[in-house]
KEVOKOL-899183 format. One record per residue: residue number from 1; x, y, z of N, C-alpha, C in turn. Coordinates in steps of 0.2 Angstrom, whole numbers, plus 5000, padded with zeros to 4 digits. Layout:
BEGIN
+-----+------+------+------+------+------+------+------+------+------+
!   n !   nx !   ny !   nz !  cax !  cay !  caz !   cx !   cy !   cz !
+-----+------+------+------+------+------+------+------+------+------+
! NUM !    X !    Y !    Z !    X !    Y !    Z !    X !    Y !    Z !
...
+-----+------+------+------+------+------+------+------+------+------+
This chain:
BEGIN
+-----+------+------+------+------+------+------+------+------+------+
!   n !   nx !   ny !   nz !  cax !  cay !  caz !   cx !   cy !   cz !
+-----+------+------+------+------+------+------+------+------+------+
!   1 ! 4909 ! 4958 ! 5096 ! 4912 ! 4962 ! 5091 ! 4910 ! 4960 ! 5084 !
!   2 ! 4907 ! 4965 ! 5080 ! 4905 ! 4965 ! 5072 ! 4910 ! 4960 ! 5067 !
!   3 ! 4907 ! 4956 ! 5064 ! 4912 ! 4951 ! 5060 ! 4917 ! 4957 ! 5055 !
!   4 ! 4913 ! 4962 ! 5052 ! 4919 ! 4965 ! 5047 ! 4923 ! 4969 ! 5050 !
!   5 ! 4926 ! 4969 ! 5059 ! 4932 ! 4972 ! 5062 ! 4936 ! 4965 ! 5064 !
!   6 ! 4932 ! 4962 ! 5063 ! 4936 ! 4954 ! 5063 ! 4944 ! 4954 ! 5055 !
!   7 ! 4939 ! 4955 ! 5051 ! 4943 ! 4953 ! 5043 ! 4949 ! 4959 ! 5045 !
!   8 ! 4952 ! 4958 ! 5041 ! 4960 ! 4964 ! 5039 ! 4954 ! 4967 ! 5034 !
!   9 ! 4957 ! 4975 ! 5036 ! 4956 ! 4979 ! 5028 ! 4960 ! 4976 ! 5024 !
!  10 ! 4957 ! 4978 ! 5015 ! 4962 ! 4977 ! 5012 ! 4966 ! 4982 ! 5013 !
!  11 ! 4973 ! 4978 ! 5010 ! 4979 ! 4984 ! 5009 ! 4980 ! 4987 ! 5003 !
!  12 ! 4974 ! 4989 ! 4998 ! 4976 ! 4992 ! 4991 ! 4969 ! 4997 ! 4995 !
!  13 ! 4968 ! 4997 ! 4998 ! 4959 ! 5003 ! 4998 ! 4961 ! 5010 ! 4998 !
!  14 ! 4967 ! 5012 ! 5000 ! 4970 ! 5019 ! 5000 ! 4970 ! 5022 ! 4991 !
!  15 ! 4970 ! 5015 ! 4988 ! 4971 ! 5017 ! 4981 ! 4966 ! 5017 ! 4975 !
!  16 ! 4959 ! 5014 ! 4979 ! 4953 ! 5016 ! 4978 ! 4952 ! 5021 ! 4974 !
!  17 ! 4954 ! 5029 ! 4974 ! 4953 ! 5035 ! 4972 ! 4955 ! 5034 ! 4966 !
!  18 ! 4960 ! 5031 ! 4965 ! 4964 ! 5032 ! 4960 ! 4964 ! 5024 ! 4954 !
!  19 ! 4957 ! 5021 ! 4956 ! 4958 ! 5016 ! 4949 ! 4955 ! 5019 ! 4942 !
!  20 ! 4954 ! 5023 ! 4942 ! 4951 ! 5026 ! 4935 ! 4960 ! 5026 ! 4931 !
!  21 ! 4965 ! 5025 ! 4934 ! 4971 ! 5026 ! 4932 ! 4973 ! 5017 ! 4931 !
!  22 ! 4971 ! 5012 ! 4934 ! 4972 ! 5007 ! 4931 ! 4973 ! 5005 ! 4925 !
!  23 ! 4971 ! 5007 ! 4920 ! 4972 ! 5006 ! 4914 ! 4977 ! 5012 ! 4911 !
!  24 ! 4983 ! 5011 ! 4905 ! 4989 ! 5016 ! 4903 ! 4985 ! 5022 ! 4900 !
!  25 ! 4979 ! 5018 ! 4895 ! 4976 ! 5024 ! 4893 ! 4970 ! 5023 ! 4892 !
!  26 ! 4965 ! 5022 ! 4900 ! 4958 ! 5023 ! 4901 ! 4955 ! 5016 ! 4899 !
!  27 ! 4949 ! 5015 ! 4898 ! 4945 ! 5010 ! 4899 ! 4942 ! 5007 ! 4893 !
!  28 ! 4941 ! 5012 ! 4888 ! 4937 ! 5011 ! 4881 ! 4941 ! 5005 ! 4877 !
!  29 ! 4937 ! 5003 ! 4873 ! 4942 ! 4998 ! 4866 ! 4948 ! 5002 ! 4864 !
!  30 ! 4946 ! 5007 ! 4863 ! 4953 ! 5010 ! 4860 ! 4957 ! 5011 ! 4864 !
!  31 ! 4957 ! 5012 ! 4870 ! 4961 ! 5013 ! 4878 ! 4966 ! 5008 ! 4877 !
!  32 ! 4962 ! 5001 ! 4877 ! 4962 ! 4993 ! 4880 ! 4969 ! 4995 ! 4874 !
!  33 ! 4965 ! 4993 ! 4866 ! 4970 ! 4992 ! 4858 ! 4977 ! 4996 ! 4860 !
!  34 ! 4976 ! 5003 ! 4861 ! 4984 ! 5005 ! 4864 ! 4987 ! 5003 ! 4867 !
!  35 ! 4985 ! 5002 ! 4872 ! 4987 ! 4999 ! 4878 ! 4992 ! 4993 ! 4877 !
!  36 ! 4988 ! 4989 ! 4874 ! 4990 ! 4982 ! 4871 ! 4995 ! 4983 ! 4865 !
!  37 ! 4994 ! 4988 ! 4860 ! 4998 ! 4988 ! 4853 ! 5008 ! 4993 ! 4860 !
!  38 ! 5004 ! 4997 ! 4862 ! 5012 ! 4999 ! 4867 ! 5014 ! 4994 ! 4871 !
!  39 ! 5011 ! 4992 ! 4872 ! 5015 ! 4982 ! 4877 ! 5020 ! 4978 ! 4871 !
!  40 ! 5016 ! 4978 ! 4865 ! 5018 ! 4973 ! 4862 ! 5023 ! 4977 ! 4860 !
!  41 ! 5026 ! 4982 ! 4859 ! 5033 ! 4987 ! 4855 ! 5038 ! 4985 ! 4858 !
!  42 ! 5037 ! 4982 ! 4866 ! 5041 ! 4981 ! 4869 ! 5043 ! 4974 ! 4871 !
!  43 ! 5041 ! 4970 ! 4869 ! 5042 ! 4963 ! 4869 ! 5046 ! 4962 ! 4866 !
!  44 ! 5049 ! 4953 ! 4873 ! 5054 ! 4950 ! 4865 ! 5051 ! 4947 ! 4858 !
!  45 ! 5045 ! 4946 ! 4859 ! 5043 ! 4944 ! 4854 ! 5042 ! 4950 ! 4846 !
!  46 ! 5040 ! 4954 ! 4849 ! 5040 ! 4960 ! 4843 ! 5045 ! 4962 ! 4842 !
!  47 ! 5052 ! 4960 ! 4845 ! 5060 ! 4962 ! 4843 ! 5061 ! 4957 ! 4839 !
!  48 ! 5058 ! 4950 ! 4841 ! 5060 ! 4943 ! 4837 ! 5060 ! 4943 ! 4830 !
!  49 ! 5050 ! 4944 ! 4830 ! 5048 ! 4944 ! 4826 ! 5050 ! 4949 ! 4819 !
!  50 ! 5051 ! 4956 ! 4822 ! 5052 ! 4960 ! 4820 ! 5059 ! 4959 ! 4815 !
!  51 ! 5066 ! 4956 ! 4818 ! 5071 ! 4957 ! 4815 ! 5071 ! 4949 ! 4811 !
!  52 ! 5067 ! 4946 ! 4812 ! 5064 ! 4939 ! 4805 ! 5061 ! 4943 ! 4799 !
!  53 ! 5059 ! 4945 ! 4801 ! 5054 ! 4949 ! 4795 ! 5058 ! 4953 ! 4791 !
!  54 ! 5064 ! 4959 ! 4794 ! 5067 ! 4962 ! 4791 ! 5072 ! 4959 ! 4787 !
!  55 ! 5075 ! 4955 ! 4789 ! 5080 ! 4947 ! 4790 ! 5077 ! 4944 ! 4781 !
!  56 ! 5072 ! 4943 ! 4783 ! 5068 ! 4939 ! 4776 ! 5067 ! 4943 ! 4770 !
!  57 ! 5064 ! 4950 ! 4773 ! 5063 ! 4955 ! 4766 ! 5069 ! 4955 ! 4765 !
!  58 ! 5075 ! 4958 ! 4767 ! 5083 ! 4961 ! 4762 ! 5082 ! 4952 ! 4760 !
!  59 ! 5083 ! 4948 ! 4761 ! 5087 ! 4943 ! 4759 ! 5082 ! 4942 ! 4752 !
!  60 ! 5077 ! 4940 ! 4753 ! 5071 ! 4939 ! 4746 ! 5071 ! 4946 ! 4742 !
!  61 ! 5076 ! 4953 ! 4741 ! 5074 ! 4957 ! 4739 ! 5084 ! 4958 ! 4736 !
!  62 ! 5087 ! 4954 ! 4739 ! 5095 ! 4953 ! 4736 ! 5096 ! 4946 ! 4732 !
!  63 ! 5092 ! 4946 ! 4734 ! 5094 ! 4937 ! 4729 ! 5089 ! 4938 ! 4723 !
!  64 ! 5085 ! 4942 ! 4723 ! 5081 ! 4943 ! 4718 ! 5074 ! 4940 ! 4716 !
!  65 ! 5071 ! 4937 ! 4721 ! 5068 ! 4931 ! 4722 ! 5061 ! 4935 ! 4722 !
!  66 ! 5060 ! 4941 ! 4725 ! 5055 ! 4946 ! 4725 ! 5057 ! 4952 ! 4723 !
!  67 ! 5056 ! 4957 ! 4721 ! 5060 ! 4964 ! 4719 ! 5054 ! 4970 ! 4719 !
!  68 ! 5052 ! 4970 ! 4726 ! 5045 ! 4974 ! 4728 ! 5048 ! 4979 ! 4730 !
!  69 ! 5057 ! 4977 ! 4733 ! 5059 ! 4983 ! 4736 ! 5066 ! 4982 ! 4736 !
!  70 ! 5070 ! 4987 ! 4731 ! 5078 ! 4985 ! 4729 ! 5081 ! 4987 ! 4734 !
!  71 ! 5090 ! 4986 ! 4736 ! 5094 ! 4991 ! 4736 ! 5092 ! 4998 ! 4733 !
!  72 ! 5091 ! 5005 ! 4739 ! 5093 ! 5004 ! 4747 ! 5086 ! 5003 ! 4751 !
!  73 ! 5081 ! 5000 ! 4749 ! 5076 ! 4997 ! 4752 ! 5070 ! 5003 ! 4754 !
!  74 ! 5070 ! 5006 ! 4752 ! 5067 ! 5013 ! 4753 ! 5059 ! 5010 ! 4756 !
!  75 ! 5058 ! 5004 ! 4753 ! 5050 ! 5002 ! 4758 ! 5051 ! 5000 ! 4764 !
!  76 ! 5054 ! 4997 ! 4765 ! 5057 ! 4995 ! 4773 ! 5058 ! 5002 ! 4777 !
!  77 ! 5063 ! 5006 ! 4773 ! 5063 ! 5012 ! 4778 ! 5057 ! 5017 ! 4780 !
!  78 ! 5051 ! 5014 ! 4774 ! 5045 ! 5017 ! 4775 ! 5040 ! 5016 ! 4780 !
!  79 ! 5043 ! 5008 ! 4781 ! 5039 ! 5005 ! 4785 ! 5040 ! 5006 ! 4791 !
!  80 ! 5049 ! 5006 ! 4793 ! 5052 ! 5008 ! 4799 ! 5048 ! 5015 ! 4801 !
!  81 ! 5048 ! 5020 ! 4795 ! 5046 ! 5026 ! 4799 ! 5040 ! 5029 ! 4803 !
!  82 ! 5035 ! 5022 ! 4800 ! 5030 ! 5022 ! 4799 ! 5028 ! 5021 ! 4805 !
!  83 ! 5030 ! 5014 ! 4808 ! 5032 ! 5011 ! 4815 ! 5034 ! 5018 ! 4819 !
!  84 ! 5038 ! 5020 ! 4819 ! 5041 ! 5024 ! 4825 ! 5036 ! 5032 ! 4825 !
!  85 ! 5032 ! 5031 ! 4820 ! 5028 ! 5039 ! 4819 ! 5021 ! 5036 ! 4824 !
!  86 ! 5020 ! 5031 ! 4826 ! 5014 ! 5025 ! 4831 ! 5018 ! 5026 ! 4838 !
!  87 ! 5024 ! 5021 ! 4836 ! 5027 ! 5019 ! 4840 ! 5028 ! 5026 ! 4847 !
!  88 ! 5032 ! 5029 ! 4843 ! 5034 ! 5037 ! 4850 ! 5029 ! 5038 ! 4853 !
!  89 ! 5023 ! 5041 ! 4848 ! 5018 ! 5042 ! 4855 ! 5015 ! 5041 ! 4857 !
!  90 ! 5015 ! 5033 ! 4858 ! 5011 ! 5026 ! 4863 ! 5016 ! 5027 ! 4866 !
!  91 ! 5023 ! 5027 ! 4867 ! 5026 ! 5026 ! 4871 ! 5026 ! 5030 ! 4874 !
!  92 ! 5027 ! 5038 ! 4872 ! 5026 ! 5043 ! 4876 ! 5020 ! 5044 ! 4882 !
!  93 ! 5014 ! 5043 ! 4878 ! 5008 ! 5044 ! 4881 ! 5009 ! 5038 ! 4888 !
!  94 ! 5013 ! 5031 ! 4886 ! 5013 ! 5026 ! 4892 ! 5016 ! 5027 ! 4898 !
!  95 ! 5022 ! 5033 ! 4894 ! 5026 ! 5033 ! 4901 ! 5023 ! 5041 ! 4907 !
!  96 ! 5018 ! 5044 ! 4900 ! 5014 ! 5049 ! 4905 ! 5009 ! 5048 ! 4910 !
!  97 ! 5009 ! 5043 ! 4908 ! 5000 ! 5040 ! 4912 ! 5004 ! 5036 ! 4917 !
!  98 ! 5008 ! 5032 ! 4915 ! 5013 ! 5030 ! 4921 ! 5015 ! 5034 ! 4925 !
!  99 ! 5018 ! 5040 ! 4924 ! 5022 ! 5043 ! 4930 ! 5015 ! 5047 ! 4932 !
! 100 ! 5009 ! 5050 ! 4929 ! 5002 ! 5048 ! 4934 ! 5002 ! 5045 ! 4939 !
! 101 ! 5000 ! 5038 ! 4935 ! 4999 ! 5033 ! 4941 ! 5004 ! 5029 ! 4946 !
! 102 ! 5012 ! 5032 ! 4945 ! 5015 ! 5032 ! 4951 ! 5014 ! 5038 ! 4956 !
! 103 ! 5013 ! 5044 ! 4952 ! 5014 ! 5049 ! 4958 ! 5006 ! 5047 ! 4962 !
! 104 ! 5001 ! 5044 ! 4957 ! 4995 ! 5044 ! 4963 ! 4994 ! 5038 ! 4968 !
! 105 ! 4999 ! 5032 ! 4966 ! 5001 ! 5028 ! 4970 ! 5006 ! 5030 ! 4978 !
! 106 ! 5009 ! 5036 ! 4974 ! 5015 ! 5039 ! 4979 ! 5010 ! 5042 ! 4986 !
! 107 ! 5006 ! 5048 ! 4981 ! 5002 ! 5052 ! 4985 ! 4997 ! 5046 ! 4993 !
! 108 ! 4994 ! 5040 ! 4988 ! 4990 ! 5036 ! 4992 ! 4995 ! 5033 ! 4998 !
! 109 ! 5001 ! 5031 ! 4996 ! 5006 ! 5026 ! 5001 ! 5008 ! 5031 ! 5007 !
! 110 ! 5009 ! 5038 ! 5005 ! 5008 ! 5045 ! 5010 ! 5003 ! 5043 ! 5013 !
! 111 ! 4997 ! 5044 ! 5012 ! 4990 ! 5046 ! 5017 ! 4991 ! 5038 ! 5020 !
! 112 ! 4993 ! 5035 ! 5016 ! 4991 ! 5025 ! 5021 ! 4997 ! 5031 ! 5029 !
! 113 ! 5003 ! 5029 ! 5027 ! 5008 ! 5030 ! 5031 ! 5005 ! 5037 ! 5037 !
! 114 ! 5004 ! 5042 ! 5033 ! 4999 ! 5047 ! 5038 ! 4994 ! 5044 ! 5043 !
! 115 ! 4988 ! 5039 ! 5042 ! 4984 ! 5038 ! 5043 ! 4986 ! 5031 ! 5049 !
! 116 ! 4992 ! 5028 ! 5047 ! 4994 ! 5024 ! 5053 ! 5000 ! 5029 ! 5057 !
! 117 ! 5001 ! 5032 ! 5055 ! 5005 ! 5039 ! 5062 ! 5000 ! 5040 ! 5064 !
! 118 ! 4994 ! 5043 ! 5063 ! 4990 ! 5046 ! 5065 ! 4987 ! 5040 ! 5068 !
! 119 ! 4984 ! 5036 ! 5069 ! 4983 ! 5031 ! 5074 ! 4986 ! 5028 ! 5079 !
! 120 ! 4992 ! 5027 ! 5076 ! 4998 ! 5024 ! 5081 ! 4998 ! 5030 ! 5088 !
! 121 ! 4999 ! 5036 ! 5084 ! 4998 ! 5043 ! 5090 ! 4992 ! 5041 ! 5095 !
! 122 ! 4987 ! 5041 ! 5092 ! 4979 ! 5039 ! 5096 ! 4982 ! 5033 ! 5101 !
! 123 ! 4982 ! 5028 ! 5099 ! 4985 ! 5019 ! 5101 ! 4990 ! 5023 ! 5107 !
! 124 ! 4994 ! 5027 ! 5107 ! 4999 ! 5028 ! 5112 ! 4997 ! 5033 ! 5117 !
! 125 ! 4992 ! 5038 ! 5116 ! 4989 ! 5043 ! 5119 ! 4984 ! 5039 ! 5124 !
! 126 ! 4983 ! 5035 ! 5123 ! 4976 ! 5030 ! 5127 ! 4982 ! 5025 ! 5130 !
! 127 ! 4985 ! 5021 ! 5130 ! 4992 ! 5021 ! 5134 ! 4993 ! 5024 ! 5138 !
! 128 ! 4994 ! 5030 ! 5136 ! 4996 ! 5034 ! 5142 ! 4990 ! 5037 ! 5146 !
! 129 ! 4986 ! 5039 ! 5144 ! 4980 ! 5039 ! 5149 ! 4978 ! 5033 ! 5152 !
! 130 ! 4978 ! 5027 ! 5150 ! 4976 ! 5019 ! 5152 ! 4981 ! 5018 ! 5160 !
! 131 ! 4988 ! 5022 ! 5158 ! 4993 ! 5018 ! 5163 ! 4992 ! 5026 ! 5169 !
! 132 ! 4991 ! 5030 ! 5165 ! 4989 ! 5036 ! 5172 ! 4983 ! 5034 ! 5176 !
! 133 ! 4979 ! 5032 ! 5174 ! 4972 ! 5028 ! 5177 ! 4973 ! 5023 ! 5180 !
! 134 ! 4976 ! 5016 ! 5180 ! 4979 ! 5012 ! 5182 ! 4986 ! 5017 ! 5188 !
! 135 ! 4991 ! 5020 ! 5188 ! 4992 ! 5023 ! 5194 ! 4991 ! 5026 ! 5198 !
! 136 ! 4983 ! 5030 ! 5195 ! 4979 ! 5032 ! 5198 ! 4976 ! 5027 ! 5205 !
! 137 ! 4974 ! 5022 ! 5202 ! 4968 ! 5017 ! 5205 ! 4973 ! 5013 ! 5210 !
! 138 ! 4983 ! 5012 ! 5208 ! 4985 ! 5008 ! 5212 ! 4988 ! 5015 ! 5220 !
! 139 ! 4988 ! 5020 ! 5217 ! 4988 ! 5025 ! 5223 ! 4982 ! 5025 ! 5228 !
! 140 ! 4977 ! 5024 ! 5226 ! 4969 ! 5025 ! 5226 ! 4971 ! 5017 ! 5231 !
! 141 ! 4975 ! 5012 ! 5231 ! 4973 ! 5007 ! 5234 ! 4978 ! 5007 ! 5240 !
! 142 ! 4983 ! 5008 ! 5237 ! 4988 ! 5012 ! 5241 ! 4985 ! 5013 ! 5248 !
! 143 ! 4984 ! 5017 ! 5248 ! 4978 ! 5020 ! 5254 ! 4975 ! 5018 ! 5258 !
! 144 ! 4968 ! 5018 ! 5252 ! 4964 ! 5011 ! 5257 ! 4967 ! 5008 ! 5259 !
! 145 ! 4974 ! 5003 ! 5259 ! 4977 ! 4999 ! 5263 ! 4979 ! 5001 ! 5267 !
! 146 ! 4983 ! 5009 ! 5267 ! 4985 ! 5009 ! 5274 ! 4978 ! 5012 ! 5279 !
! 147 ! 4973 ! 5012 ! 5275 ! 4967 ! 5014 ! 5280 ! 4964 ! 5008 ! 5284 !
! 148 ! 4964 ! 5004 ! 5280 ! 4963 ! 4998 ! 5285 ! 4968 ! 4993 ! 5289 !
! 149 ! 4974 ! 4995 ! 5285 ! 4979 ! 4991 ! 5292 ! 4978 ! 4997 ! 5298 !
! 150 ! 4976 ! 5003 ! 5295 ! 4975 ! 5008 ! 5304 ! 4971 ! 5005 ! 5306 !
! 151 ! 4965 ! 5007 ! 5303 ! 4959 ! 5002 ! 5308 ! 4960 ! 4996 ! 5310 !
! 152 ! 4964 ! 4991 ! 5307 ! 4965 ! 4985 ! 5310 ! 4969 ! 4984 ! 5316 !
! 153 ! 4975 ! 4989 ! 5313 ! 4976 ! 4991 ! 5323 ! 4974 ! 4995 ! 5327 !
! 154 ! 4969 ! 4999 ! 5326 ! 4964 ! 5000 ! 5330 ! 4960 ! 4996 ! 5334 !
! 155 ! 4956 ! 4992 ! 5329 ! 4953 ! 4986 ! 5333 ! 4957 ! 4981 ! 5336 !
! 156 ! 4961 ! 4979 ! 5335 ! 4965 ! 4975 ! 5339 ! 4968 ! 4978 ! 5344 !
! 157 ! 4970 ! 4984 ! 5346 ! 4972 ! 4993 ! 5350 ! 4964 ! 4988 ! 5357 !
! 158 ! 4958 ! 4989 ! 5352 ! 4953 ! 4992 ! 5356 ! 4949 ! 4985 ! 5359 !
! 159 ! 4951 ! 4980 ! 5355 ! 4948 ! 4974 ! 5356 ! 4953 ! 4970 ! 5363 !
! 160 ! 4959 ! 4973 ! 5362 ! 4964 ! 4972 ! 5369 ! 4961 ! 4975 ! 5374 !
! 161 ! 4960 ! 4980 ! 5373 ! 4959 ! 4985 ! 5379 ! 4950 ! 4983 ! 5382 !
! 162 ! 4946 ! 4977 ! 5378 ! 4939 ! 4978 ! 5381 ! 4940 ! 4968 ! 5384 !
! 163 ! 4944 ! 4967 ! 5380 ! 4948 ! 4960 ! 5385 ! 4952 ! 4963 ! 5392 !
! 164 ! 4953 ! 4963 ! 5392 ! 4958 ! 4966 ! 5399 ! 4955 ! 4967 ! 5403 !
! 165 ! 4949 ! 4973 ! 5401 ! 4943 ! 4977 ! 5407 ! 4939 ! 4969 ! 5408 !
! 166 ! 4938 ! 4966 ! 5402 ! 4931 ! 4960 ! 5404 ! 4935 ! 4956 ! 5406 !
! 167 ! 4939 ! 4950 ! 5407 ! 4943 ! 4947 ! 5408 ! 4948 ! 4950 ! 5411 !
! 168 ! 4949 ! 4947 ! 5419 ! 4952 ! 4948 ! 5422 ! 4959 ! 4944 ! 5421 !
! 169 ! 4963 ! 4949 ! 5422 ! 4971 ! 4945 ! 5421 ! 4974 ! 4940 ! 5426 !
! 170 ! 4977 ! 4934 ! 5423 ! 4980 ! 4930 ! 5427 ! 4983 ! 4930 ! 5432 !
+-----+------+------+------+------+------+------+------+------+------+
């Protein structure tokens, strides 16, 4: 038997077709930088961080300590809007390439399942031929046995009967 029916397939190879989907938005530097800038929008750390920073601005802009940006903070609200005008269609675009890359996960875990039904069937159909063959062969012996328990007692039938003519009885 060949060593690579030895090894297990892997169990991701179904999904081979569909690594060009591995990454949220494709392969290039820009792909990777989005990719990585929509991960980070969703982190506790860019929630943290984020509400420090906001936290810092109003307080250094109410005490007066800075006054880059007064009540009612019209730069911050710029800033926010500015974020969410990035932010929405990274997100968007993540969660479309997402549901992409589930439906072609879905699609691959079908054909896996298909493709072990479809074997399993084979695996059961050769069972059933295997065990028709085998009561084939135990009929088949069947037989023969009682072919040669007739000739056994035949010969013993005929081997009595050539003792008796030769051998005179008691």
């Amino acid at each position: 038997m060949p060593s690579s029916r030895l090894s297990a397939p892997h169990h991701l190879r179904f999904l081979a077709a569909h690594s060009h989907l591995s990454h949220v938005f494709g392969g290039d530097w820009f792909a990777k930088g989005a990719e990585g800038f929509a991960r980070f929008f969703g982190s506790p750390f860019f929630l943290m961080a984020q509400s420090v920073i906001v936290i810092v601005w109003i307080y250094l802009n109410v005490v007066n300590y800075a006054t880059f940006d007064r009540y009612p903070f019209i730069l911050l609200n710029l800033a926010f809007s500015l974020q969410a005008a990035y932010a929405a269609p990274l997100i968007l675009l993540a969660q479309t390439r997402q549901a992409d890359r589930d439906k072609a996960h879905s699609e691959a875990d079908a054909k896996h399942r298909e493709e072990i039904a479809f074997e399993m069937h084979k695996e059961q159909q050769l069972a059933l031929e295997q065990t028709s063959q085998l009561l084939s062969l135990l009929d088949q012996n069947n037989q023969m046995t009682m072919v040669v328990r007739q000739l056994s007692e035949r010969i013993e039938s005929l081997t009595s009967e050539i003792h008796n003519k030769v051998v005179p009885s008691l």
